[in-house]
C-alpha positions as CSV (number, residue, x, y, z in Angstrom):
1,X,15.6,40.6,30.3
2,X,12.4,39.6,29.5
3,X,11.4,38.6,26.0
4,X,9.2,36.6,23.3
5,X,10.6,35.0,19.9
6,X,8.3,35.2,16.8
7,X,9.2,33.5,13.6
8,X,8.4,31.4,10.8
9,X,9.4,28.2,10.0
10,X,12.9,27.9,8.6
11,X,13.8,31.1,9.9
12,X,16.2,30.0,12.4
13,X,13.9,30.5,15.9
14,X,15.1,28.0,17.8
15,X,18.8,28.3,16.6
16,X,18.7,31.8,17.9
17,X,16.9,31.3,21.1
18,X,19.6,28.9,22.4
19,X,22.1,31.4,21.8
20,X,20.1,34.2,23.4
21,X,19.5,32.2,26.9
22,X,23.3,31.5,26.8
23,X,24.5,34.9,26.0
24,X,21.7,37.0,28.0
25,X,21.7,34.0,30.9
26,X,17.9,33.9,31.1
27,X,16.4,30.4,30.9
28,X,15.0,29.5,27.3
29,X,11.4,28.4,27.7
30,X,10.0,26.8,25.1
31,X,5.9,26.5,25.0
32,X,5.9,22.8,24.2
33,X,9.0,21.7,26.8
34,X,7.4,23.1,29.6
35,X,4.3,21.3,28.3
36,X,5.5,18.1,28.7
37,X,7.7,19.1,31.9
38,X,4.5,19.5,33.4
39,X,2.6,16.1,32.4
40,X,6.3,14.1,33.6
41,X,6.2,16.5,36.8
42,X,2.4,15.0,37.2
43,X,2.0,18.8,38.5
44,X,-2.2,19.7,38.7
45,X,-2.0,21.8,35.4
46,X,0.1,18.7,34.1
47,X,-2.9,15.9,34.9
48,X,-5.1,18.5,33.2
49,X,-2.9,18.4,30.3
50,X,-2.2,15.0,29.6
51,X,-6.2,13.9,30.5
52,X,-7.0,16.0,27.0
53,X,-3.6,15.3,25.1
54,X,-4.8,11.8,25.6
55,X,-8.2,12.3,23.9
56,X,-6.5,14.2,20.7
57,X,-7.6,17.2,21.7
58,X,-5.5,20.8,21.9
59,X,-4.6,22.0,25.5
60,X,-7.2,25.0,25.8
61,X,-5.7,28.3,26.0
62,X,-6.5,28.3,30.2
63,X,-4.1,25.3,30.9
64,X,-1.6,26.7,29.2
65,X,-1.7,30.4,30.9
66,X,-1.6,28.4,34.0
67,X,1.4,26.6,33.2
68,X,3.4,29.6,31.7
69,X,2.2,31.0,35.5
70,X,4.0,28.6,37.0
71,X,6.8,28.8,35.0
72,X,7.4,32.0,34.9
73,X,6.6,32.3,38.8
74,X,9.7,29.9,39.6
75,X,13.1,31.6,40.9
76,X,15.0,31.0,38.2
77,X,12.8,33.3,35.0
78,X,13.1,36.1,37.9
79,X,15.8,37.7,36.3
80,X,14.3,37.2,33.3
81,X,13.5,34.6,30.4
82,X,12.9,33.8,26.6
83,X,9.8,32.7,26.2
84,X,9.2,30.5,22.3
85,X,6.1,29.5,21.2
86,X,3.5,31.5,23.0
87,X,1.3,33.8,22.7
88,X,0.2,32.6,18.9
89,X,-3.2,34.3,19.3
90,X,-4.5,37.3,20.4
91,X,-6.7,35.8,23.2
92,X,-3.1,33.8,24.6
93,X,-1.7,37.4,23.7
94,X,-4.5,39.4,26.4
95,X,-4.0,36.7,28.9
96,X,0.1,37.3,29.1
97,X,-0.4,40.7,29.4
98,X,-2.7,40.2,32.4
99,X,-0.1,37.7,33.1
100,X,2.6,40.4,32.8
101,X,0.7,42.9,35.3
102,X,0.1,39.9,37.9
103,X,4.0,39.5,37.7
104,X,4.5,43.4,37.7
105,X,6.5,42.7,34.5
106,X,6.4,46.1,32.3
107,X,9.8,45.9,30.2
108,X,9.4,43.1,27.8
109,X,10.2,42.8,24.4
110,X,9.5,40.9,21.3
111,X,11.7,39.9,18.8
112,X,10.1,39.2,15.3
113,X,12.3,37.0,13.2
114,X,11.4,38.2,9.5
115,X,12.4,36.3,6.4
116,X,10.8,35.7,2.7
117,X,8.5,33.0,2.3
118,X,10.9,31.8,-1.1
119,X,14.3,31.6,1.4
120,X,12.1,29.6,3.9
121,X,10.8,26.9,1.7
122,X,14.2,26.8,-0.3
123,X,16.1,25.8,3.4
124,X,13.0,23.6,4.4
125,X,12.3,21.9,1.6
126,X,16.1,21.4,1.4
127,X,16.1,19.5,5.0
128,X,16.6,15.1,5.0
129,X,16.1,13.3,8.1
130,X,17.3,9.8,8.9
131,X,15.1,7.1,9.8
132,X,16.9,5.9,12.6
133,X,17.7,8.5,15.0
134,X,15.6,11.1,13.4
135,X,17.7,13.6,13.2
136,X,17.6,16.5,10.8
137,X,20.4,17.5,8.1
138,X,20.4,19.8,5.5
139,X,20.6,18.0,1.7
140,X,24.0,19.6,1.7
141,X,25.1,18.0,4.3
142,X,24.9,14.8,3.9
143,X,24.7,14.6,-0.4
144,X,26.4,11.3,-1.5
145,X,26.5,10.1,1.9
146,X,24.5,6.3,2.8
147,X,25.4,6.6,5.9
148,X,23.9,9.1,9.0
149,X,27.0,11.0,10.6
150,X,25.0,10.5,13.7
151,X,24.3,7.1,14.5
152,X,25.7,5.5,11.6
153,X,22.5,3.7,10.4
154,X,22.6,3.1,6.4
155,X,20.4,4.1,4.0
156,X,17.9,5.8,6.1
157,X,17.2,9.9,4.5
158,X,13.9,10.8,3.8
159,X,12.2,13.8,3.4
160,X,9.3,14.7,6.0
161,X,6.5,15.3,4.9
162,X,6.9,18.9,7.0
163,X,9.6,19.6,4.4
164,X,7.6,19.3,1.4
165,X,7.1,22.4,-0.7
166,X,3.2,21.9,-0.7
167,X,3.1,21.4,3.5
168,X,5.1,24.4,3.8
169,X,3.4,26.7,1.9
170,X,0.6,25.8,3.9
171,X,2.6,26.3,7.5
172,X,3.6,29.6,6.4
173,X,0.3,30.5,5.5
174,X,-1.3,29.1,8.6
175,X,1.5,31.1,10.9
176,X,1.1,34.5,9.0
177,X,-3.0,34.3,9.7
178,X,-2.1,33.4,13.7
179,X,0.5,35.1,14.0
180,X,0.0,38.9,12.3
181,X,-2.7,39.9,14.9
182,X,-0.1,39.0,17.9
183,X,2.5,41.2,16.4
184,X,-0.2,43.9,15.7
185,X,-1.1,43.9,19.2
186,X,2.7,44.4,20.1
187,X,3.2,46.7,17.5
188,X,0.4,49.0,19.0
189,X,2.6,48.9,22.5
190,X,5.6,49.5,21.1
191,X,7.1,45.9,22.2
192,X,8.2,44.3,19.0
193,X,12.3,44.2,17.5
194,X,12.1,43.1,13.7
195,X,15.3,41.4,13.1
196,X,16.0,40.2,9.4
197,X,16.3,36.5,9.8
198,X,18.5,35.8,6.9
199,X,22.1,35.4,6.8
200,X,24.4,34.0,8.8
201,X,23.8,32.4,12.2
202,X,26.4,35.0,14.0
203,X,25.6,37.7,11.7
204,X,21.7,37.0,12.6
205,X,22.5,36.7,16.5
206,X,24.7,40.2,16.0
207,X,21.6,42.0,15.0
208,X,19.5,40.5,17.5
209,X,22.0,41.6,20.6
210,X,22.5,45.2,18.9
211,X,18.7,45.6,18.3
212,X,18.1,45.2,21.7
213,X,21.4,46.9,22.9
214,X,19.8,50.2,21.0
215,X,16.3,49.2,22.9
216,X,18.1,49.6,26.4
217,X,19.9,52.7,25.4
218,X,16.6,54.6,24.1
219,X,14.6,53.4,27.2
């Protein structure tokens, strides 16, 4: 099975994408791990990569094509994948399909993770991360605590600036404008699975496997 993950941020993307690649056995590929798989592979695309990366610039929309290409051209995302974090624009949209038809790829899907913008800054906004090991915990979690469950360091929550009702207004804003015209252009072929994002993370994943249970059956 062959498929893309939209959502927002806060909505639960990457939470769901794990489970998917376990449950649906399909490697998880994530935009920005095969990124830097490529610069630490030292692979063509990869030199390419890090030269820019290194001059603060973005990776143009070419190197990245290249290196989903090569990704998606390697033995084990022939029985399918679960791609996160690309296309985000229509021109990275045109080159997958063209992509797509090089592969002779025609059944994929994309799953649109929908939630409202008030639930997403609630859960974001209520994120703390420590210091030390930087890693992230929901308010609730860890309320009273002075210590990190992880690696024990003391005193160490903050709020990132990510999480900060003001940035992620903004974020959402920014990923709407990029990311409406994608789902347009999917919406036009017929590819895309809106999925209500909120609610539990098994009641969320349920939804997901029964949307695209129905897909099969109607295909």
């Amino acid at each position: 099975m062959q498929l893309i993950i939209f959502g927002a941020p806060g909505v639960g993307k990457g939470t769901q994408a794990k489970i998917l690649s376990s449950k649906l056995n399909v490697p998880h590929i994530s935009t920005g791990d095969i990124l830097r798989e490529a610069v630490k592979n030292k692979t063509p695309l990869g030199l390419k990569a890090q030269e820019i990366m290194n001059k603060g610039e973005l990776v143009p929309d070419e190197i990245m094509i290249g290196i989903i290409r090569d990704t998606l051209s390697k033995p084990e995302s022939k029985k399918g994948f679960l791609l996160d974090g690309f296309p985000r624009t229509i021109k990275q949209a045109e080159a997958f399909d063209s992509l797509m038809k090089e592969l002779k790829i025609k059944d994929y899907h994309v799953i649109s993770l929908s939630a409202d913008d008030e639930e997403l800054v609630k859960r974001l906004s209520n994120r703390r991360a420590c210091k030390s090991c930087q890693t992230i915990f929901s308010y609730d979690e860890i309320k009273g605590e002075d210590k990190c469950p992880k690696c024990g360091a003391e005193g160490s929550f903050y709020q990132r600036n990510d999480d900060k009702e003001d940035v992620i207004r903004n974020r959402l804003k920014v990923y709407k404008s990029n990311t409406k015209p994608v789902l347009d252009h999917y919406e036009k072929q017929r590819r895309v699975i809106e999925v209500n994002g909120i609610g539990s993370i098994e009641d969320v994943n349920k939804n997901i496997m029964d949307s695209l249970n129905d897909t099969d059956r109607s295909e």
